[in-house]
C-alpha positions as CSV (number, residue, x, y, z in Angstrom):
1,X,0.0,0.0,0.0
2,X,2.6,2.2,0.9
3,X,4.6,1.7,-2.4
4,X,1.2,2.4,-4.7
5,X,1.0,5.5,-2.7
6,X,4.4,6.6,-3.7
7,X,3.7,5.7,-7.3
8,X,0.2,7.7,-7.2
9,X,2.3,10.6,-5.7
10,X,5.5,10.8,-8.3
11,X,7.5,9.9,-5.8
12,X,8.9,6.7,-7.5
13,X,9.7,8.7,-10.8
14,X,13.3,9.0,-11.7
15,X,12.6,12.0,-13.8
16,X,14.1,15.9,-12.9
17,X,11.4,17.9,-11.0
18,X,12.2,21.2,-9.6
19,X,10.6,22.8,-6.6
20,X,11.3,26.5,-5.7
21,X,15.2,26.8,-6.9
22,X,16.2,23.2,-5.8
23,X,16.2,20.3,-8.7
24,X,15.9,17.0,-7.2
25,X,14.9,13.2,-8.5
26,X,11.6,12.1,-6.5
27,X,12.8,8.3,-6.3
28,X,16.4,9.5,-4.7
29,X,14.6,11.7,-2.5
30,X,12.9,8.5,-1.1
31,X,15.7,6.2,-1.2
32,X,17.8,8.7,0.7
33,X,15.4,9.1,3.4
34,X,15.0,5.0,3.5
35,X,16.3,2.5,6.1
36,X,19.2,0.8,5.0
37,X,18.4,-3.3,4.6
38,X,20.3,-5.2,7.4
39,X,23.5,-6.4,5.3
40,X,24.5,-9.3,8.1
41,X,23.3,-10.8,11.2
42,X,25.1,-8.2,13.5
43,X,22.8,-5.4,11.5
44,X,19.7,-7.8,12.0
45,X,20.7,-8.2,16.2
46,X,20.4,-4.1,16.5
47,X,17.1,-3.4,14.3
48,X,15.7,-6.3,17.0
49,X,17.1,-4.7,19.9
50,X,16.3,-1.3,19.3
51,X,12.3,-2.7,19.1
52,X,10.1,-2.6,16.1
53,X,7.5,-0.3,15.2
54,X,5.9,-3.0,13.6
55,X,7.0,-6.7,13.3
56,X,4.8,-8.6,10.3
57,X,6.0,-10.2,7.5
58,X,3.3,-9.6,4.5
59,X,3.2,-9.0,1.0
60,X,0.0,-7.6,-0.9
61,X,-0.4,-8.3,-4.4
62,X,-3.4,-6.1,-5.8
63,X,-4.9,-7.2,-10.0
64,X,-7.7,-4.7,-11.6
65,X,-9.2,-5.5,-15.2
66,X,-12.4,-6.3,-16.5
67,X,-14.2,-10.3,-16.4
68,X,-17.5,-10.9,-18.6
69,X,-17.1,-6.3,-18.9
70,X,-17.3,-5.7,-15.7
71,X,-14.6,-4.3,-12.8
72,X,-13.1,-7.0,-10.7
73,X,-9.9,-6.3,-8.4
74,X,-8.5,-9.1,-6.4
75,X,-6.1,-8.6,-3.6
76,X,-3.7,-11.3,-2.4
77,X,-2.0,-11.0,0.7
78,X,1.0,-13.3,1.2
79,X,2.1,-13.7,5.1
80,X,4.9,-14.8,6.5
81,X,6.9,-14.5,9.9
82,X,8.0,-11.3,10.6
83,X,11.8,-10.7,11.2
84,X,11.8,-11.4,14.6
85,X,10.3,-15.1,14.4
86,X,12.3,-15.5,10.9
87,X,15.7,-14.8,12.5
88,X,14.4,-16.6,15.8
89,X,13.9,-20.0,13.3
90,X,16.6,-19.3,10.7
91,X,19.2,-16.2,11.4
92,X,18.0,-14.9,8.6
93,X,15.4,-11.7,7.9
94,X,11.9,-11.9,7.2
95,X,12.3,-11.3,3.1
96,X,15.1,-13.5,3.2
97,X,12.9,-16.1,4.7
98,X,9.8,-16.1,2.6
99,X,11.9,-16.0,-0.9
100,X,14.4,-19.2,0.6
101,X,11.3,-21.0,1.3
102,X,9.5,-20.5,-1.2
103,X,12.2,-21.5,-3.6
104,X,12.7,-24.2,-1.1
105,X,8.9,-25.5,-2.4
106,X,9.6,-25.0,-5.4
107,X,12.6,-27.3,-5.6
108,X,11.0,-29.5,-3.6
109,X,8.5,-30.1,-6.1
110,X,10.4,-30.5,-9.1
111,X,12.3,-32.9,-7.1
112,X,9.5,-34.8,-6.5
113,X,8.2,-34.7,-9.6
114,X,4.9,-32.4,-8.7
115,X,5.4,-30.0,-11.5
116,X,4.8,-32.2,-14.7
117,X,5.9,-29.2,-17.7
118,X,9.7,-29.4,-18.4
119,X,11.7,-26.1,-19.8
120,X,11.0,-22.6,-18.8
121,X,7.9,-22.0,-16.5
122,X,5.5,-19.3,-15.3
123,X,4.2,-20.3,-11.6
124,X,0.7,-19.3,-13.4
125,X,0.7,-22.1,-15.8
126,X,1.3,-24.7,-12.6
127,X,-1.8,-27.1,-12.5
128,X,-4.4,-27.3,-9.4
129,X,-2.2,-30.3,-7.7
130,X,1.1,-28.5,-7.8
131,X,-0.1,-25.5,-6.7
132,X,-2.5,-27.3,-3.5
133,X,1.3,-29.0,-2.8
134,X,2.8,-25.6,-3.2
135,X,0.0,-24.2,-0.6
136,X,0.3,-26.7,1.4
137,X,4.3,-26.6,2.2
138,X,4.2,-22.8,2.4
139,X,1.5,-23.4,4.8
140,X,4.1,-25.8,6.9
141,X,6.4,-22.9,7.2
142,X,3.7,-20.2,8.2
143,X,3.3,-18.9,4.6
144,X,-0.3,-18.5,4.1
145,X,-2.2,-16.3,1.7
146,X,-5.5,-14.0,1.8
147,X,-7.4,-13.0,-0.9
148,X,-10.0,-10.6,-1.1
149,X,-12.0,-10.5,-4.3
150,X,-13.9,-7.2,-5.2
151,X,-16.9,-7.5,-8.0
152,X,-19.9,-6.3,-9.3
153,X,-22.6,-8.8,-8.8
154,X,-24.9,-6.5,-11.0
C-alpha cells in the first residue's frame, strides 16, 4: 500500500522535478530518506534490539481488469513470519525467509516430480495439484495467503 501511494504521488519517478530553486529526483529523494536493509546478522541483532514499530511479514499483491465487462480487483496477501520469528527459526530476515522457502517449495516439487511441464515455466501455468502442494508446504512454514476479491454482482 505504501509503495502504490508513492507511485500515485511521483514519488517513484526518476525523472528531474524542480521545486522553488532546488532540482531534485523524487525516487532519490525517497531512497535517501530509507532505512538501510540489514547487510548481516550483527545489522539484524540491533534493528531487533532497538524494538520494532511494527514486526509482520506480509506481502499484498493487488490485479484490476475487467471479467464478462465488468470491474473486478483481487487482492492477495502473502504472510509470513515477521523478522523477529524469521531470524528466531533461521538467522536470517523476514524477506530473506519467505523468498528461501518459497524457492525451497519450489525445488522441492520439481524434485519430487509435482510440476509435470519441463523447460522454462511461469508459476501461473502450474496445475491445481502442484499449486494445492505448493499451498500446502508454504502453509508448513507459516506462509499463508489472503485474498480478497472485489466484484460487481450487477
Amino acid at each position: 500500500e505504501l509503495s502504490e501511494s508513492l507511485f500515485r504521488m511521483g514519488f517513484l519517478s526518476h525523472e528531474k522535478r524542480k521545486y522553488m530553486d532546488m532540482e531534485y529526483v523524487p525516487f532519490d529523494l525517497v531512497i535517501n530518506h530509507a532505512p538501510p536493509a540489514p547487510k548481516d546478522i550483527a545489522d539484524i541483532h540491533r534493528i531487533i534490539e532497538k524494538g520494532l514499530t511494527a514486526d509482520e511479514g506480509v506481502f499484498q499483491i493487488s490485479v484490476s481488469g475487467l471479467k464478462n465487462g465488468k470491474p473486478l480487483k483481487i487482492i492477495t496477501y502473502v504472510n509470513s513470519p515477521g523478522l523477529v520469528e524469521s531470524f528466531k527459526r533461521s538467522g536470517i530476515s523476514h524477506e530473506a525467509y519467505l523468498t528461501g522457502q518459497c524457492a525451497f517449495i519450489f525445488t522441492k516439487m520439481i524434485v519430487n516430480d509435482i510440476i509435470p511441464q519441463t523447460g522454462l515455466i511461469a508459476p501461473e501455468v502450474l496445475d491445481s495439484n502442484a499449486r494445492r502442494f505448493f499451498f500446502e508446504e508454504a502453509a508448513k512454514l507459516d506462509i499463508t495467503f489472503d485474498e480478497i476479491i472485489e466484484s460487481r454482482i450487477s
